[in-house]
FIROZA-427968 format. One line per 3 residues: number of its first residue (from 1); their letters; for each residue x, y, z of N, C-alpha, C. Coordinates in steps of 0.02 Angstrom, whole numbers, plus 50000, padded with zeros to 5 digits. Each point is the difference from the previous one (the first is absolute). Layout:
BEGIN
NUM> A> X,Y,Z,X,Y,Z,X,Y,Z; ... .
% end
This chain:
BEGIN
1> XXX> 50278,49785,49637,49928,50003,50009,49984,49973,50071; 49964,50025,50044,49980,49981,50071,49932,49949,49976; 50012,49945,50084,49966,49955,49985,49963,50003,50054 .
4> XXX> 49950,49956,50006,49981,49972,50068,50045,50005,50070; 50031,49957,49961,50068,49969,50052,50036,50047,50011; 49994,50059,49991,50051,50076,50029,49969,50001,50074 .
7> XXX> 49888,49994,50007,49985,50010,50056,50044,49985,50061; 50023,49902,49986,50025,49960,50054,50037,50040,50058; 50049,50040,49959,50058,50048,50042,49936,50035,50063 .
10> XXX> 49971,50037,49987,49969,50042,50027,49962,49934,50048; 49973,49977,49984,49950,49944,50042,50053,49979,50051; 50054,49975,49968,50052,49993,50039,50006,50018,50063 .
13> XXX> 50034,50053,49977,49997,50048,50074,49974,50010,50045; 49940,50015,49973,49936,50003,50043,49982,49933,50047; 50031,49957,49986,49949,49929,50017,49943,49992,49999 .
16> XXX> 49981,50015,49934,49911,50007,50012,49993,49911,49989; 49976,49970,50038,50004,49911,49999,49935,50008,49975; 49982,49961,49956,50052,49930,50011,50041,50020,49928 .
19> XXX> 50000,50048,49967,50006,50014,49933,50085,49999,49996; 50047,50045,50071,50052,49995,49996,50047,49936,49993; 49975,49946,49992,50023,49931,50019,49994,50001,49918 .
22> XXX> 50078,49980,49953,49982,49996,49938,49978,49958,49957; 49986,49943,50020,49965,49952,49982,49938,50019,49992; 49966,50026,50061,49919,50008,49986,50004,50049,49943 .
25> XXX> 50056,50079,50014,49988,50025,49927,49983,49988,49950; 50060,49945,49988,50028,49998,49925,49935,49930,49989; 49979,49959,50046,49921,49958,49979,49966,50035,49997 .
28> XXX> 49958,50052,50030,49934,50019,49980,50004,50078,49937; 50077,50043,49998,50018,50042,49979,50019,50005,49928; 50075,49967,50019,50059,50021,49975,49973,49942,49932 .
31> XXX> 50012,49929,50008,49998,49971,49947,49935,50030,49953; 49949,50021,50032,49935,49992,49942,50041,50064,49945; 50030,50047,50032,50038,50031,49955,50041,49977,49955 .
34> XXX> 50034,49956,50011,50058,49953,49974,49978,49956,49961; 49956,49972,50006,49955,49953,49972,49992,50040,49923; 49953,50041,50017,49979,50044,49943,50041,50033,49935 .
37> XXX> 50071,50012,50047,50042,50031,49951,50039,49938,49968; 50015,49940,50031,50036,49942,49973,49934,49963,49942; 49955,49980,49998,49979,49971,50001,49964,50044,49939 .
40> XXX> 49988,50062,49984,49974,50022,49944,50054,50005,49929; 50052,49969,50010,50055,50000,49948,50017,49930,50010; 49991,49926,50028,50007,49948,49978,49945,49970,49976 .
43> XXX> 49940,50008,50033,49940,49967,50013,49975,50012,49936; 49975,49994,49942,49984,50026,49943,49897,49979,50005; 49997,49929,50013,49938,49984,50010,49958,50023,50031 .
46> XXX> 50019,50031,50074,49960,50013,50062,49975,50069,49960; 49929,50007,50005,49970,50062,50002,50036,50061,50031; 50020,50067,49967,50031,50047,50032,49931,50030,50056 .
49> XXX> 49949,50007,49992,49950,50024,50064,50027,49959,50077; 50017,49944,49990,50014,49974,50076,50073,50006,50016; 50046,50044,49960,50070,50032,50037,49974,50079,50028 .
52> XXX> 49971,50025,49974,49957,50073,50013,49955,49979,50081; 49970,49923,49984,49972,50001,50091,50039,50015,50031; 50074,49945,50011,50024,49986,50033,50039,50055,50023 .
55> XXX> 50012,50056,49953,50044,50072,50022,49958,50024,50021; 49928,50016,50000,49955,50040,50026,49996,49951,50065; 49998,49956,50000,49972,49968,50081,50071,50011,50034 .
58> XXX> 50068,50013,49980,50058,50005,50044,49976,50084,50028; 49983,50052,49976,49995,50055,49978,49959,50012,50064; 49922,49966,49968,49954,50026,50053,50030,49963,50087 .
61> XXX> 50052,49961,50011,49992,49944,50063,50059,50053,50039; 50052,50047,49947,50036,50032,50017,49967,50073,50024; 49969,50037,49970,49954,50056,50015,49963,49953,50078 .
64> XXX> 49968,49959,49987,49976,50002,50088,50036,49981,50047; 50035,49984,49980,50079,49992,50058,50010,50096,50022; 50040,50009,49948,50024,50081,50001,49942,50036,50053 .
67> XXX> 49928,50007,49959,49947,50010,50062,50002,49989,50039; 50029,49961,50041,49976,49980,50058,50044,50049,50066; 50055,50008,49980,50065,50034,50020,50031,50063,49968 .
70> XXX> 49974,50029,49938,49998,50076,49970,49941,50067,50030; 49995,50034,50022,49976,50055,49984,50009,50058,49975; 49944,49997,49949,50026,50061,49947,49970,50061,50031 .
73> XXX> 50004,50070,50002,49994,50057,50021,50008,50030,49957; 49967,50092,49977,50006,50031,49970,50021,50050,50025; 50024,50050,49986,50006,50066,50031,49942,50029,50025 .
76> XXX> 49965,49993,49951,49933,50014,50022,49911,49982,50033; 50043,49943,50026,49953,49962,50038,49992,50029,50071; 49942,49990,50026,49967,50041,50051,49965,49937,50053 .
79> XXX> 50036,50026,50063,49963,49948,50045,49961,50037,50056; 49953,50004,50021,49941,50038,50027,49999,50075,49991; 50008,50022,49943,50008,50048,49973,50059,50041,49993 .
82> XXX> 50054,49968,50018,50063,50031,50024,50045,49960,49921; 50053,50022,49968,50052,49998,49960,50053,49946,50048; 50013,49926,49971,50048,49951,50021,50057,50043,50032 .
85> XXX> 50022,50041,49946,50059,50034,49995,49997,50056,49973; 50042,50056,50027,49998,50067,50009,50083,50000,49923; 49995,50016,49952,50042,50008,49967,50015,50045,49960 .
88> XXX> 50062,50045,50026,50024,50069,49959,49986,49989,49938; 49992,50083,49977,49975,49998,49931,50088,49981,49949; 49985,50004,49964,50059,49944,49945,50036,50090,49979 .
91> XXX> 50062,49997,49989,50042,50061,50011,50043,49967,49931; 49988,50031,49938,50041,49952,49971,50032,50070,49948; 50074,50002,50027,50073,50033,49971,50007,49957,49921 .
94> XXX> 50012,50053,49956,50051,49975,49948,50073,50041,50000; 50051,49963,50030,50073,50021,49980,50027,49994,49957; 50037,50024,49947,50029,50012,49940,50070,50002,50017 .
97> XXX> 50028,49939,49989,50079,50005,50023,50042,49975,49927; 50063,50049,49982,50035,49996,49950,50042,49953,50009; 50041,49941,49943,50040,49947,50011,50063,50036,49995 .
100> XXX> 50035,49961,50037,50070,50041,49973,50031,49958,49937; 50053,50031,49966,50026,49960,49932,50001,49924,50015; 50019,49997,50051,50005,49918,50010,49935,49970,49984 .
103> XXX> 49978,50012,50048,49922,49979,50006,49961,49994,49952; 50003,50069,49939,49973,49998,49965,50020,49953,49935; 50081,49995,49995,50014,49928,49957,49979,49931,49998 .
106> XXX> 49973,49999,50086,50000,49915,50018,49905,50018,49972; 49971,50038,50023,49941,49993,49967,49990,50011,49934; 50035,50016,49971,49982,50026,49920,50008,49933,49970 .
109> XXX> 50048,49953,50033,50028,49953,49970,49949,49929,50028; 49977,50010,50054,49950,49949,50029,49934,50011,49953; 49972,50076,49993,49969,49996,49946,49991,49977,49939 .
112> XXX> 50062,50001,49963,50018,49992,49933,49987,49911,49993; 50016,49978,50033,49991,49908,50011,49935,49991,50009; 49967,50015,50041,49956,49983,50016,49911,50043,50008 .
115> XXX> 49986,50030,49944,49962,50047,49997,49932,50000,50051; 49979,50059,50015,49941,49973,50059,49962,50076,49985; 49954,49997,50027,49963,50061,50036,50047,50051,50043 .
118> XXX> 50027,49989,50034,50017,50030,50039,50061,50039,49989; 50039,49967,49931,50055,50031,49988,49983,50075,49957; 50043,50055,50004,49969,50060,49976,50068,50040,49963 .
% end
């Protein structure tokens, strides 16, 4: 399951300061996450509404971080009337390729274990 704390990597890199320094993370970030998930399986007394702040206030402090240094774009966003980006139309092939005996044992048999959607 991805956490908060997956952001760090990315912040990382970036040096977006003061956030890349992991201390400040993991204080204003990382623990309120940590907090929340430790602390709703020992804590029995504490009201569950104030582990729900504390993930929502890691949540919202992380979203305006990300803001500050993300821009999102659409394909179809328009800047003085003009298209960001000019992008070919989508060309999409279906190939139909036969397994050979081999192939088709190791999948019949990957199937058989482990059933999915996808197996046919």
């Amino acid at each position: 399951m991805n956490t908060l704390g997956d952001a760090y990597g990315y912040i990382r890199f970036l040096r977006i300061r003061p956030w890349y320094d992991l201390q400040q993370f993991q204080a204003h970030i990382g623990l309120l996450e940590k907090k929340n998930r430790m602390s709703s399986h020992r804590d029995i007394m504490t009201p569950v509404p104030i582990f729900h702040l504390l993930a929502n206030l890691a949540v919202t402090r992380l979203q305006g971080v990300m803001r500050s240094f993300l821009l999102r774009r659409r394909k179809d966003t328009e800047l003085d009337g003009k298209k960001l980006i000019e992008l070919p139309e989508k060309d999409v092939e279906i190939v139909k390729l036969d397994f050979t005996k081999d192939e088709r044992d190791i999948y019949n048999s990957v199937c058989a274990s482990i059933p999915t959607l996808f197996c046919r």
